[in-house]
mmCIF file of the C-alpha atoms, coordinates in Angstrom:
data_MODEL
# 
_entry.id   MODEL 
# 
loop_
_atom_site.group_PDB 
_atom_site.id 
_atom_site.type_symbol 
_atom_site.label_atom_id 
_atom_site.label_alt_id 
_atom_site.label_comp_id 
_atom_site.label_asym_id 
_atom_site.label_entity_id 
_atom_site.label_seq_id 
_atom_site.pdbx_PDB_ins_code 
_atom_site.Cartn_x 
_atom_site.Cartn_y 
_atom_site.Cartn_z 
_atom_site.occupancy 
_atom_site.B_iso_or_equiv 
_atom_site.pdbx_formal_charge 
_atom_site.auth_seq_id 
_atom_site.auth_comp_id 
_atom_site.auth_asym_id 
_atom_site.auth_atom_id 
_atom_site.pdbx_PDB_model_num 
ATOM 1   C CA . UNK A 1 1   ? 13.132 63.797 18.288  1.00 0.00 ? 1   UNK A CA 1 
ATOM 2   C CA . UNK A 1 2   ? 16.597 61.530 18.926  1.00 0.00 ? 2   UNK A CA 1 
ATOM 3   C CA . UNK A 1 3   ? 15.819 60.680 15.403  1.00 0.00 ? 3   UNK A CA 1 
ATOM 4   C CA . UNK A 1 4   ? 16.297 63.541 13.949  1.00 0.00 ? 4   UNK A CA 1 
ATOM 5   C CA . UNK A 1 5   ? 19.431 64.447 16.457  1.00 0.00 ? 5   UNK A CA 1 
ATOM 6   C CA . UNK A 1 6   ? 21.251 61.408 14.932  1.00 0.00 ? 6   UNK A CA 1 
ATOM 7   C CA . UNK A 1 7   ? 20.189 62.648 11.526  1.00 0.00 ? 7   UNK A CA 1 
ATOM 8   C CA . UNK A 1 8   ? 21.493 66.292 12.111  1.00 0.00 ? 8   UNK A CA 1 
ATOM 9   C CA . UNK A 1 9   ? 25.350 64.552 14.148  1.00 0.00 ? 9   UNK A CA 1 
ATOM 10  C CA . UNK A 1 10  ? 25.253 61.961 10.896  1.00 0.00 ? 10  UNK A CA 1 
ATOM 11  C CA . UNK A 1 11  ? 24.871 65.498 8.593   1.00 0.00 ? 11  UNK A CA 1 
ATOM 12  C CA . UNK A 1 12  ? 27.055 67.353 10.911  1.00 0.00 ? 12  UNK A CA 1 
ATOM 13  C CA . UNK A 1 13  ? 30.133 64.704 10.546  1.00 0.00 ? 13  UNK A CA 1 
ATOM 14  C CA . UNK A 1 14  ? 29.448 64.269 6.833   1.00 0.00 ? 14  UNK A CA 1 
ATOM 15  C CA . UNK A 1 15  ? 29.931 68.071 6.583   1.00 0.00 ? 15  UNK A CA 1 
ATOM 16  C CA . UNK A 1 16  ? 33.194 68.035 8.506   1.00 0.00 ? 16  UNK A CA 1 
ATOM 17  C CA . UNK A 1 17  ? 34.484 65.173 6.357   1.00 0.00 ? 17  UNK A CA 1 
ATOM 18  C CA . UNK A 1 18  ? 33.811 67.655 3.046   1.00 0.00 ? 18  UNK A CA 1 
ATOM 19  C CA . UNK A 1 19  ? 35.580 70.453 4.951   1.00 0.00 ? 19  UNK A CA 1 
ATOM 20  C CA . UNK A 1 20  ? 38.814 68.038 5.457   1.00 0.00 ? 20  UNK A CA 1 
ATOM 21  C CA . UNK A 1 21  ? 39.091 66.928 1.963   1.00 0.00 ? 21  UNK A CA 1 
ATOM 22  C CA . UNK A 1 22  ? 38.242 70.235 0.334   1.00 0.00 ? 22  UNK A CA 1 
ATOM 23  C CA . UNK A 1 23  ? 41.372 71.304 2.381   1.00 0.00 ? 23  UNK A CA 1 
ATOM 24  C CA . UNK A 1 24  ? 43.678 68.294 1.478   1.00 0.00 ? 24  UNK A CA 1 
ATOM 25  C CA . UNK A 1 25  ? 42.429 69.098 -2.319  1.00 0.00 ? 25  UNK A CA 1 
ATOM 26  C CA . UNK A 1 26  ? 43.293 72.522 -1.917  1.00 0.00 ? 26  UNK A CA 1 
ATOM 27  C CA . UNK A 1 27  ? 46.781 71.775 -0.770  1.00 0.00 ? 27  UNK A CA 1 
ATOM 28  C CA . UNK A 1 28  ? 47.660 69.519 -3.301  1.00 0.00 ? 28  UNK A CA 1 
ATOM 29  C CA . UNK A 1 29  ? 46.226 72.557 -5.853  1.00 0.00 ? 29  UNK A CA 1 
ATOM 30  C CA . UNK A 1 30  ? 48.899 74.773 -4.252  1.00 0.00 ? 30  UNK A CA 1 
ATOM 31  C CA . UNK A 1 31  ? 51.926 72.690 -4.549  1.00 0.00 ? 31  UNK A CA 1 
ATOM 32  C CA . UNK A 1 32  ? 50.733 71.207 -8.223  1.00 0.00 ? 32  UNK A CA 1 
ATOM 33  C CA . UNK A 1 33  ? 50.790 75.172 -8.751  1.00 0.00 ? 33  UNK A CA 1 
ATOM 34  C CA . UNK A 1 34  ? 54.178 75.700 -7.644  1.00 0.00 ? 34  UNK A CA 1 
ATOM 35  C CA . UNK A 1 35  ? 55.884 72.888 -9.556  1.00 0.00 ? 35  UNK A CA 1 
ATOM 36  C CA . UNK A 1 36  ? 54.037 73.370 -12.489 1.00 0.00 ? 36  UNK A CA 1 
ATOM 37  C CA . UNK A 1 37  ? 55.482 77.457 -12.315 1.00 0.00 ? 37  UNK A CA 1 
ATOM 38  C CA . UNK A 1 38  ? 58.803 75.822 -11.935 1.00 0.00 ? 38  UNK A CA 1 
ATOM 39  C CA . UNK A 1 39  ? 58.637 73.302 -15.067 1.00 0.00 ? 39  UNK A CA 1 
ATOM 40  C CA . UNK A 1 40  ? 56.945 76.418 -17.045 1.00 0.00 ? 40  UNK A CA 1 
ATOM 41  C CA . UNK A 1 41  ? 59.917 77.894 -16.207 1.00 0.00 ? 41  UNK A CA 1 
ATOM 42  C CA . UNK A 1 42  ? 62.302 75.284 -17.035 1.00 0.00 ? 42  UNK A CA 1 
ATOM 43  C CA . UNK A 1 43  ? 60.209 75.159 -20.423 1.00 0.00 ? 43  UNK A CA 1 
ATOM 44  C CA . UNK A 1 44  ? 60.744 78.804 -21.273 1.00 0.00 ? 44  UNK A CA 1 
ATOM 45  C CA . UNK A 1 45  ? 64.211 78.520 -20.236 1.00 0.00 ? 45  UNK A CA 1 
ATOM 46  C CA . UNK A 1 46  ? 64.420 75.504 -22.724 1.00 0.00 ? 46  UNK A CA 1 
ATOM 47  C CA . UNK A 1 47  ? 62.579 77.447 -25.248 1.00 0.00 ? 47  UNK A CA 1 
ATOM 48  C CA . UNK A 1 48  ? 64.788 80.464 -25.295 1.00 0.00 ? 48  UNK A CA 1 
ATOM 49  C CA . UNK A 1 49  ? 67.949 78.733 -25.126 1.00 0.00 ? 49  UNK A CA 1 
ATOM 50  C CA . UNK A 1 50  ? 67.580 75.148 -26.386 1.00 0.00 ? 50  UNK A CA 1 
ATOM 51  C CA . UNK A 1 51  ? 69.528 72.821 -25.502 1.00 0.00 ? 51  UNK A CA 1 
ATOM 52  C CA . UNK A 1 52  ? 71.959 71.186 -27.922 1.00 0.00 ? 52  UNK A CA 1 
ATOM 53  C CA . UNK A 1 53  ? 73.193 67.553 -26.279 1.00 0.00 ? 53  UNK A CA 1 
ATOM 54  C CA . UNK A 1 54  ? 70.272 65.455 -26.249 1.00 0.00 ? 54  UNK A CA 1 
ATOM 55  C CA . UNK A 1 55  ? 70.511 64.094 -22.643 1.00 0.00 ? 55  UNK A CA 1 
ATOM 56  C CA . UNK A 1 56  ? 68.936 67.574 -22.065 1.00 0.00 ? 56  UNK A CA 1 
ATOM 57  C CA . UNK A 1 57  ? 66.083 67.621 -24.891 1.00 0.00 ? 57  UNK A CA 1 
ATOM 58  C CA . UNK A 1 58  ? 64.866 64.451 -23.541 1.00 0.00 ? 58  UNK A CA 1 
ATOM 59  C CA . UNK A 1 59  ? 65.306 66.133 -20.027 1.00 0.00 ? 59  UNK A CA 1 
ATOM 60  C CA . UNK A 1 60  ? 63.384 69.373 -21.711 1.00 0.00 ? 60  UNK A CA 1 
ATOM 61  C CA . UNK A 1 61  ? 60.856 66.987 -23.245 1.00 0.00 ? 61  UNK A CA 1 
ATOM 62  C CA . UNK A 1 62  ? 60.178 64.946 -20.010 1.00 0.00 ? 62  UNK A CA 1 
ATOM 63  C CA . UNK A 1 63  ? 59.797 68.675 -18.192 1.00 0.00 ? 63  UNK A CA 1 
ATOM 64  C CA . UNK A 1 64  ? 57.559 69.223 -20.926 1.00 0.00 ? 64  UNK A CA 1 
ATOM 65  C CA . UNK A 1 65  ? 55.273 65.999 -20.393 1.00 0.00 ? 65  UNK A CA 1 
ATOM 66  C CA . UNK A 1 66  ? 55.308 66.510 -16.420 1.00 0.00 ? 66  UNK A CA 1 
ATOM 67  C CA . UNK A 1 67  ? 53.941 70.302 -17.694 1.00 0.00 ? 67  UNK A CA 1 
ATOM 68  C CA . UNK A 1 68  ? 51.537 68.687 -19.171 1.00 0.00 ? 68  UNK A CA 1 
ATOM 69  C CA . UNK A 1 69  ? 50.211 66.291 -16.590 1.00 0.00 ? 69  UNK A CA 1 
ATOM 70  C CA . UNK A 1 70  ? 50.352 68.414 -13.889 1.00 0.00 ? 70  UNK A CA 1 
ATOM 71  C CA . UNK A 1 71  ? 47.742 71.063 -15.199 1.00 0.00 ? 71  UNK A CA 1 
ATOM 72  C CA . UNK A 1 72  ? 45.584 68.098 -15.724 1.00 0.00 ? 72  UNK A CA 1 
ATOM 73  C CA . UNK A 1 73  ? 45.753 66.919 -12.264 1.00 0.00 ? 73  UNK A CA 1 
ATOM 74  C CA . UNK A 1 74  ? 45.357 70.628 -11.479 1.00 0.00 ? 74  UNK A CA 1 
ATOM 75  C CA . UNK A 1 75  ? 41.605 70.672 -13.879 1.00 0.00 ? 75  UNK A CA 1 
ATOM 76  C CA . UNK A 1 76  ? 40.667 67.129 -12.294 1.00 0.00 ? 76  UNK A CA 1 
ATOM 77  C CA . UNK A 1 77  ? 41.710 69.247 -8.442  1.00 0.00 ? 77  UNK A CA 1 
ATOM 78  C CA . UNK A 1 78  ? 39.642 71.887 -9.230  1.00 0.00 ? 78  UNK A CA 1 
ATOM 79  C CA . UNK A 1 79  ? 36.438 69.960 -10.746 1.00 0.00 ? 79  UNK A CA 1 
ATOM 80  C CA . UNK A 1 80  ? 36.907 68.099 -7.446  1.00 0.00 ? 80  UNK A CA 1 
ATOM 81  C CA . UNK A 1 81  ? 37.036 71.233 -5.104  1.00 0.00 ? 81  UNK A CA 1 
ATOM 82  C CA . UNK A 1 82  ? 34.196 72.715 -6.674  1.00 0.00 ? 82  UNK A CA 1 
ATOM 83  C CA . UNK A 1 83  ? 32.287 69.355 -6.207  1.00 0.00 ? 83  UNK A CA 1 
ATOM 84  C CA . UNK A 1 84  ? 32.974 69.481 -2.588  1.00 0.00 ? 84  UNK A CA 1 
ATOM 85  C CA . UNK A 1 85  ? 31.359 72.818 -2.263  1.00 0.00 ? 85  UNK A CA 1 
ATOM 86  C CA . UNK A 1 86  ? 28.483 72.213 -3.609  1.00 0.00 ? 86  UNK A CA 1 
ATOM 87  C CA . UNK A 1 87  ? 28.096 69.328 -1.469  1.00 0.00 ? 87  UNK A CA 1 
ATOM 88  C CA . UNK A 1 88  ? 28.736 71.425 1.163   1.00 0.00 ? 88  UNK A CA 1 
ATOM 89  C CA . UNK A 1 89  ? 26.151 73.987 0.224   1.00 0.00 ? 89  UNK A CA 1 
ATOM 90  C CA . UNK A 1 90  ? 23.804 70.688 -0.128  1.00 0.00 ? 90  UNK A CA 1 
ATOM 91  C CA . UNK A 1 91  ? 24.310 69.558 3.323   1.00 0.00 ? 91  UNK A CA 1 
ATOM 92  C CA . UNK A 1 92  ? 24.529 73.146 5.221   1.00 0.00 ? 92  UNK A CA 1 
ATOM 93  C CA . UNK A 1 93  ? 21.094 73.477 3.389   1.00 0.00 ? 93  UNK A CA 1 
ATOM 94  C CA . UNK A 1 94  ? 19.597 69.866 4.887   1.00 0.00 ? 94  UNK A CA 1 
ATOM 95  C CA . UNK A 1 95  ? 21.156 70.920 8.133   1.00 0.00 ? 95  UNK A CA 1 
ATOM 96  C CA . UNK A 1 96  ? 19.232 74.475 8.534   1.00 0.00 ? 96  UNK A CA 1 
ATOM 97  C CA . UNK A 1 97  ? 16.621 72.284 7.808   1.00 0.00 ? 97  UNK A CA 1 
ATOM 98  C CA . UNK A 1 98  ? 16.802 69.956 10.122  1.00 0.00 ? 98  UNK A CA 1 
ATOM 99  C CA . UNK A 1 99  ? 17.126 73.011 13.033  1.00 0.00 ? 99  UNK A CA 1 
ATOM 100 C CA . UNK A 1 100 ? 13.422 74.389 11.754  1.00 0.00 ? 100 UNK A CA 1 
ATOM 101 C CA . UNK A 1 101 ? 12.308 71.370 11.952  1.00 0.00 ? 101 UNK A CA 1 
ATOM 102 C CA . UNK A 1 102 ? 13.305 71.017 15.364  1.00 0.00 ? 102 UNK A CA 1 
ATOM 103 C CA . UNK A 1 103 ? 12.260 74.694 16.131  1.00 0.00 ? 103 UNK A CA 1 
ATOM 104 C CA . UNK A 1 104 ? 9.248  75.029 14.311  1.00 0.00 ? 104 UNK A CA 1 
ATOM 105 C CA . UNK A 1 105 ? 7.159  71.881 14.989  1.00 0.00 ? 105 UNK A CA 1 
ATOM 106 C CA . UNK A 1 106 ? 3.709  73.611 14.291  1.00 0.00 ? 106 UNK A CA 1 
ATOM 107 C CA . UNK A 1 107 ? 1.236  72.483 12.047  1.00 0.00 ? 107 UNK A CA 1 
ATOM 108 C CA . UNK A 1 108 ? -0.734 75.495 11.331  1.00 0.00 ? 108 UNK A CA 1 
ATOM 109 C CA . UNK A 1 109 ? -0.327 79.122 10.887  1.00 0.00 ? 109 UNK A CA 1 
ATOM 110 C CA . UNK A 1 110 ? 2.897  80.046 13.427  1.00 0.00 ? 110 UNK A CA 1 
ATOM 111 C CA . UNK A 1 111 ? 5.426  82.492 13.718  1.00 0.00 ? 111 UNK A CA 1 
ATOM 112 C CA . UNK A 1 112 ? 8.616  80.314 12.882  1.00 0.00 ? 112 UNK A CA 1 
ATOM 113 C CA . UNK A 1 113 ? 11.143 82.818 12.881  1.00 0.00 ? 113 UNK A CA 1 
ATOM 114 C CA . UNK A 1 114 ? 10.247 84.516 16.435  1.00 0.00 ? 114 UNK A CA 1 
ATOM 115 C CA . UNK A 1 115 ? 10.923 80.377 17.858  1.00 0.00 ? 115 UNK A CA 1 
ATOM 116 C CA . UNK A 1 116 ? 14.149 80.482 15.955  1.00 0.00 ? 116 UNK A CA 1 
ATOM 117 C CA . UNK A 1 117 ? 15.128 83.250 17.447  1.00 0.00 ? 117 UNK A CA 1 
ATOM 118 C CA . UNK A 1 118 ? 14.572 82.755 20.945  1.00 0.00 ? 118 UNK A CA 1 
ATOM 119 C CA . UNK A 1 119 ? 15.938 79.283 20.396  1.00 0.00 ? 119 UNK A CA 1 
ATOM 120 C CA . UNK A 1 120 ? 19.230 80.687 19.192  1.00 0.00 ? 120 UNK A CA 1 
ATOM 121 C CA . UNK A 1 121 ? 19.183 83.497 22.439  1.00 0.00 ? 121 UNK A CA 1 
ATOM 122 C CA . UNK A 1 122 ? 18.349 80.382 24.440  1.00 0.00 ? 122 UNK A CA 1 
ATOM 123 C CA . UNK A 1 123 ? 21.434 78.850 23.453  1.00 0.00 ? 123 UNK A CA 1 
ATOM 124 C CA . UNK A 1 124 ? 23.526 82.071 23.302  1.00 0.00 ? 124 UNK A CA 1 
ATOM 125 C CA . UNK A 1 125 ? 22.207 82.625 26.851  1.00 0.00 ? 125 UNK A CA 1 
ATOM 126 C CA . UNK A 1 126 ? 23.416 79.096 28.282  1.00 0.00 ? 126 UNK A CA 1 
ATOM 127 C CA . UNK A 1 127 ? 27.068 79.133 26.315  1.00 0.00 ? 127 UNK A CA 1 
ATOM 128 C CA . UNK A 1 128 ? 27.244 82.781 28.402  1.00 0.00 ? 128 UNK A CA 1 
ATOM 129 C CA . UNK A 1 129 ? 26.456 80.977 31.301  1.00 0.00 ? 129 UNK A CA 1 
ATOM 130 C CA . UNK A 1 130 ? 29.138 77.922 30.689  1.00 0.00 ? 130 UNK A CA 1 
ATOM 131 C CA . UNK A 1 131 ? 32.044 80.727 29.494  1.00 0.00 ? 131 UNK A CA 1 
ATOM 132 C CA . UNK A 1 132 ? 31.531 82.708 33.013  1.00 0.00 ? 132 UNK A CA 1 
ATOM 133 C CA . UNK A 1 133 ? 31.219 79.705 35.326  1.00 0.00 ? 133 UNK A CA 1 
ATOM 134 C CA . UNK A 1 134 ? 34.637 79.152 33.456  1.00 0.00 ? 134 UNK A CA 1 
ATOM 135 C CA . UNK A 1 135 ? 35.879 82.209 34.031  1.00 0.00 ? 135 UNK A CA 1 
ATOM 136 C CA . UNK A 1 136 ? 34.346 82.204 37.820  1.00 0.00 ? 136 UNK A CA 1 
ATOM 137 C CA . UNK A 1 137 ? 36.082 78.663 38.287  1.00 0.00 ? 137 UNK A CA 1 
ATOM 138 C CA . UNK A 1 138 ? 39.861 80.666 37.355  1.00 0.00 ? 138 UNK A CA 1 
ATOM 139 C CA . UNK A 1 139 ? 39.320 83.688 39.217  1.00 0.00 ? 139 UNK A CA 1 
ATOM 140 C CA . UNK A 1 140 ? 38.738 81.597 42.387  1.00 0.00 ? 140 UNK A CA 1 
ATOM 141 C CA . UNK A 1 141 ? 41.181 78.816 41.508  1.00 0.00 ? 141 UNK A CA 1 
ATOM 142 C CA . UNK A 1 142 ? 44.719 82.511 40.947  1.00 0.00 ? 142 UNK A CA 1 
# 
């Protein structure tokens, strides 16, 4: 049993770890999205009225590489986000699991779901419990 409640906190932290870099990934999507609309911009701008001093084609061609790069950074993001989910989908999977495991522990013919589901009032019943002892505990300390 404290087996498999080191297995489901080991799963549990692995999930939150996927959850923190799906979120740095998708922030560095965002801004890779708004500098890459600002060198398309500078790009169309270059394109529609080209420069003619060539301090500023090499300045329109560097744009132009950085253009480049950054929608590949953006495909690698992306291939990496959707990674991450799935991943996530993996372990959210081995967690439930884990819980029926825990739950439903018979070996022959049993009603699973009706022990899930007083398990999960069970636990609904004592977080009640905890929030109004809380709330108790404020009322009598104003």
């Amino acid at each position: 049993m404290e087996t498999l409640r080191a297995e489901a906190l080991k799963t549990w932290k692995e999930l939150n770890e996927i959850k923190l870099k799906i979120e740095k990934y998708r922030r560095y999507l965002i801004r890779g999205f708004y500098s890459g609309g600002t060198l398309l911009l500078m790009v169309f701008w270059w394109i529609l009225f080209p420069p003619r001093q060539a301090s500023w084609r090499l300045t329109s061609n560097i744009c132009f590489v950085f253009l480049i790069g950054n929608l590949w950074v953006s495909y690698w993001l992306i291939k990496l986000l959707k990674s991450g989910r799935r991943s996530l989908g993996e372990l959210r999977i081995k967690l439930r699991q884990l819980a029926w495991e825990k739950i439903c522990d018979c070996e022959g013919d049993c009603d699973c779901g009706i022990k899930l589901e007083k398990a999960i009032a069970a636990e609904l019943a004592s977080r009640q419990e905890g929030f109004f002892t809380e709330v108790q505990n404020e009322v009598e300390l104003s």
